[in-house]
C-alpha positions as CSV (number, residue, x, y, z in Angstrom):
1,X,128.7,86.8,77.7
2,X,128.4,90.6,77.0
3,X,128.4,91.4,80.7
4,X,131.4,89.1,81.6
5,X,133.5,90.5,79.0
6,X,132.2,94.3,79.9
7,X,133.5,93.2,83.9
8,X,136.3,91.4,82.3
9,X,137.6,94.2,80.2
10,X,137.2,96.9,83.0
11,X,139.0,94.5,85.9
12,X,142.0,94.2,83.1
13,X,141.8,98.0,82.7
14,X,142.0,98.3,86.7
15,X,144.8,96.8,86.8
16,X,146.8,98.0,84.3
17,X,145.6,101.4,85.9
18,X,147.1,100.3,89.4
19,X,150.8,99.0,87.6
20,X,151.0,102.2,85.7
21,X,150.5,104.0,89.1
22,X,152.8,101.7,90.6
23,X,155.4,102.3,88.3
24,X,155.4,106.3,88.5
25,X,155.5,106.1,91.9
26,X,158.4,103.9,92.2
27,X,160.3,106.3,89.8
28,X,159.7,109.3,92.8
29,X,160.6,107.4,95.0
30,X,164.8,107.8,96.3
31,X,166.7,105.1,96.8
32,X,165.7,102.7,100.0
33,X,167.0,103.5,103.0
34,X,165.8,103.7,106.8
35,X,165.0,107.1,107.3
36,X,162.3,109.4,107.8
37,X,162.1,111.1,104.6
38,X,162.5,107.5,102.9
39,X,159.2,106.6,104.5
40,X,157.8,110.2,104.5
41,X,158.2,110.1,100.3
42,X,156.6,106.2,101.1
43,X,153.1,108.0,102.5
44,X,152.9,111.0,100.8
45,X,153.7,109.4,97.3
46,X,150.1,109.7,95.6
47,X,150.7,107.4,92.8
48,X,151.2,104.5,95.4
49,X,147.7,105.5,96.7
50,X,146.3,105.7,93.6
51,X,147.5,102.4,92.7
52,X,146.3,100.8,95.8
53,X,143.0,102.2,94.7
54,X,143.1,100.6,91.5
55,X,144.2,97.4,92.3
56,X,141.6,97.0,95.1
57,X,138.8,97.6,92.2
58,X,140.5,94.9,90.1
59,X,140.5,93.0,92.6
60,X,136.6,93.2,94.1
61,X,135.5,93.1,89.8
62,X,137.9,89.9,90.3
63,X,135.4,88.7,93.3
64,X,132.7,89.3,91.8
65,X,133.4,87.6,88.2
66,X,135.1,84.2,89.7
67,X,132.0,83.8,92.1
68,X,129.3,84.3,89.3
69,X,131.1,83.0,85.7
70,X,133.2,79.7,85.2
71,X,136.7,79.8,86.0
72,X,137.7,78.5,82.9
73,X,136.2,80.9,81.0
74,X,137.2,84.1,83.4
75,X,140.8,83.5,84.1
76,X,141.8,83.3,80.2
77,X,139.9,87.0,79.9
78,X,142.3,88.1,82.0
79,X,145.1,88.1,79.7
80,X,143.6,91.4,78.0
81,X,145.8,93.5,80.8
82,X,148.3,92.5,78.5
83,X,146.7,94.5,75.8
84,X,146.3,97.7,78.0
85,X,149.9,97.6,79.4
86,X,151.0,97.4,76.3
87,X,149.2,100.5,75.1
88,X,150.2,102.0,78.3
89,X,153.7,101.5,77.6
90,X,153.2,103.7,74.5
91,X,151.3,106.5,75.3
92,X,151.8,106.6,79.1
93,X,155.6,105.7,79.4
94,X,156.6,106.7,75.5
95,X,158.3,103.2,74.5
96,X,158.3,101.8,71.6
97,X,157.1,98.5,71.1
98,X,158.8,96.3,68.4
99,X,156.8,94.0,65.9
100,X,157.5,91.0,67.8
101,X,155.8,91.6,71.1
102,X,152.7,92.7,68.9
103,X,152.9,89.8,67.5
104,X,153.3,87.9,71.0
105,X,150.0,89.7,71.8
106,X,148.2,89.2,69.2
107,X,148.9,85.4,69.6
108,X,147.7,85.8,73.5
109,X,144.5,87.4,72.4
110,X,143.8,84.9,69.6
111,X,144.5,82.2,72.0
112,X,141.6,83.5,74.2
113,X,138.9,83.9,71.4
114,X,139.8,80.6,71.1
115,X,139.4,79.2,74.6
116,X,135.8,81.1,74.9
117,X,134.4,79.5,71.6
């Protein structure tokens, strides 16, 4: 159970890695349009690789846990990317986060200590 919630815990992390990136690359990037230096800010925007890169590991951790743990015990463990976008929304993107979405996550991670028991 260790080991599935070590993989767990790192494929949430992944991912709330690659929307961070995602997010800080959207706010360089200038208004759509078709033109070359639309696209040109497109392929040389690092953040958008960077959170290609971070998605893809989510996504191959995702592989590997859903092919060698139950479903129903995986898929809930996802909801800890909830946890780290959260805290990414504080110290990455300065938000503040009022006592009711705590509280929503707090219900979300109880909820899964609940479904592994």
């Amino acid at each position: 159970m260790l080991k599935l919630l070590t993989l767990s815990l790192s494929q949430c992390a992944c991912l709330a890695m690659g929307q961070v990136f995602l997010k800080l690359a959207m706010v360089k990037m200038p208004k759509f349009e078709f033109s070359l230096s639309f696209f040109t800010a497109l392929l040389t925007n690092w953040n958008l690789l960077f959170s290609g890169l971070s998605m893809g590991a989510a996504s191959l951790l995702w592989f590997y846990i859903i092919k060698h743990y139950e479903f129903s015990i995986a898929y809930p463990l996802i909801s800890f990317s909830y946890v780290f976008g959260m805290l990414a929304a504080i110290f990455v993107f300065h938000e503040s986060v009022p006592v009711t979405r705590w509280m929503g996550l707090t219900l979300i991670v109880l909820g899964t200590f609940f479904l592994l028991k």
